[in-house]
C-alpha positions in Angstrom: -13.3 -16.2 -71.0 -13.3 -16.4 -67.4 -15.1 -14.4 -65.2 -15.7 -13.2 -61.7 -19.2 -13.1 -60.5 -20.8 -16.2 -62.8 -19.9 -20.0 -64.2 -21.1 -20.1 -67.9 -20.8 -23.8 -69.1 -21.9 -25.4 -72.4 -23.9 -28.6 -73.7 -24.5 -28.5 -76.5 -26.3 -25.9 -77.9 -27.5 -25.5 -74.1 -25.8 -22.7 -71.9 -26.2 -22.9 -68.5 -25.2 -19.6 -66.4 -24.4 -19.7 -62.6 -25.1 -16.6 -60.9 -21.6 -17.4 -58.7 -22.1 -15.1 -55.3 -23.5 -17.8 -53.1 -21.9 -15.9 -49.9 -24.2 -12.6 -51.2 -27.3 -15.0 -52.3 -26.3 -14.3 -55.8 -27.2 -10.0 -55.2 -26.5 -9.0 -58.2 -23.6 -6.2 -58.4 -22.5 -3.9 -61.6 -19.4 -6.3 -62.8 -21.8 -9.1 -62.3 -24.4 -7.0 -64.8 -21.6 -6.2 -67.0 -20.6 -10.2 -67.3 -24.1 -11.2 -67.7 -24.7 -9.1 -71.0 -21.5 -10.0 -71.9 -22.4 -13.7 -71.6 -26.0 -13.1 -73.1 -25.4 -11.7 -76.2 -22.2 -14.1 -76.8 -25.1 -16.7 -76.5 -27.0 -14.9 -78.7 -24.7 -14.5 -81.4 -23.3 -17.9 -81.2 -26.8 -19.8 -82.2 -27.0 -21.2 -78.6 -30.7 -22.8 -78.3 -31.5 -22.3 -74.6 -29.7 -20.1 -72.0 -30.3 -21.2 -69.0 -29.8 -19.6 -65.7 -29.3 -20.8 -62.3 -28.4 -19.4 -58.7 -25.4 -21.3 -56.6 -26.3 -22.4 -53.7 -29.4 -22.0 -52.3 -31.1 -18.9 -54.0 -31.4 -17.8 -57.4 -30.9 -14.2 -56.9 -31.4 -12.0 -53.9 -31.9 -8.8 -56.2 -29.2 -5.8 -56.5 -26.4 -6.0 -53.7 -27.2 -3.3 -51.3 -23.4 -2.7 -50.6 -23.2 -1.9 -54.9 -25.9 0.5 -54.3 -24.3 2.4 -50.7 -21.2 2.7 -51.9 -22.8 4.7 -55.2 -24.4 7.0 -52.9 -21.6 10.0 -53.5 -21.6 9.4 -57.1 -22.4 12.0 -59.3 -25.6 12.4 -61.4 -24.1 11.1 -64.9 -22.7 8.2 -63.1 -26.2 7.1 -61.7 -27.4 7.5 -65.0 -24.7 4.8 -66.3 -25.4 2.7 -63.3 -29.1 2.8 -64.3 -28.6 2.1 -68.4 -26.5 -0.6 -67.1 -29.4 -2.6 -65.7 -31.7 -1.3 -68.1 -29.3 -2.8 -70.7 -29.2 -6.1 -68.7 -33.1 -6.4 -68.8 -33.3 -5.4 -72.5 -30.4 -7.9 -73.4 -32.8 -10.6 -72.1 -36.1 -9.6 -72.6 -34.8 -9.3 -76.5 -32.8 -12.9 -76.3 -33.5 -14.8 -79.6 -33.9 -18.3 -77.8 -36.0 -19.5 -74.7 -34.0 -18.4 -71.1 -35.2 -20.8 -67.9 -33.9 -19.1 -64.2 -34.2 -22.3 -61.4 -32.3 -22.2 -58.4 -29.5 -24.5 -58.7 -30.8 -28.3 -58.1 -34.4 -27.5 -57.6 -36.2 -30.4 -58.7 
């Protein structure tokens, strides 16, 4: 599957995911959460033995994209509540992953 916001590559049993924004410093934005659980629990299910994730260019990640969270400002209250699971699921998803996950910035030595 191919997706907009992050690179997921495989070696191995090794699954290395790119936070792909490098223009935004990787700030993370909803369809970006929405790809990473997506990604995570694919991992998760396929018996992958590390996931390992990585910011391109260079910063990891810059936190949630201010722009994500302006243009949510008119929003009503049930859709800040979804926009709030959302992340909550994101966190759970990897706080609960079966396997070690490593964040680096991409290249750091």
């Amino acid at each position: 599957m191919s997706y907009k916001t992050i690179l997921v590559e495989e070696s191995g049993s090794i699954r290395t995911i790119t936070l792909n924004r490098p223009e935004r410093r990787n700030a993370i934005t909803f369809e970006m959460q929405t790809e990473l659980i997506h990604v995570l629990e694919d991992a998760a299910s396929k018996g992958c033995h590390v996931v390992v994730l990585v910011g391109a260019g260079e910063v990891f990640c810059s936190g949630m994209d201010l722009s994500a969270l302006y243009a949510a400002v008119d929003e009503s209250a049930a859709q800040h509540r979804a926009d709030a699971e959302l992340i909550t699921r994101l966190f759970l998803t990897l706080h609960q992953m079966p396997m070690p996950t490593i964040a680096a910035v991409h290249g750091a030595q």
